[in-house]
C-alpha positions, 0 to 999 in steps of 0.5 A: 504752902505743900512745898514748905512742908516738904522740901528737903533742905535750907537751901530750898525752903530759902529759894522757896521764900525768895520765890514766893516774894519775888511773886508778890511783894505783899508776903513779906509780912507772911514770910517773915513770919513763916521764916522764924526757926521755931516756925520752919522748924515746926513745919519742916521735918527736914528743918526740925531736929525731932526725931525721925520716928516721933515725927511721923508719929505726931499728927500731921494737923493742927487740931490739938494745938487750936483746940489747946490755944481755943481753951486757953482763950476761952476766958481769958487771953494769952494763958500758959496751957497749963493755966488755963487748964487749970483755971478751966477745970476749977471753974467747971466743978 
């Protein structure tokens, strides 16, 4: 997965995928998944058209966007972020 965050260009993040499928069949369903645009895009710097300087100034984990996606769900399911904030603070005077 370390290799998928840094590799350097389309062509290898590509081979990257056809490698990791010609060793398990089973990841199909992973690689699907992780071979969207917004996913790669989202992931791989190289992949992403953000820039340079807000992407090393972004966080390199997950923890706002689980944190934002356990709020939204606490309740509820499938609520925009905004929403469940709100619904969040209104039902926590």
């Amino acid at each position: 997965m370390y290799a998928l965050l840094s590799t350097e260009s389309e062509n290898m993040i590509n081979k990257l995928f056809n490698n990791i499928q010609m060793a398990d069949e089973s990841t199909s369903d992973w690689i699907t998944f992780y071979h969207q645009n917004w996913v790669i895009t989202s992931l791989n710097k190289y992949m992403s058209k953000i820039d340079d300087e807000v992407w090393i100034a972004s966080p390199d984990n997950t923890n706002v966007a689980k944190a934002a996606h356990a709020l939204s769900n606490h309740c509820r399911k499938s609520l925009k972020l905004v929403t469940a904030i709100i619904h969040k603070l209104l039902s926590n005077p």
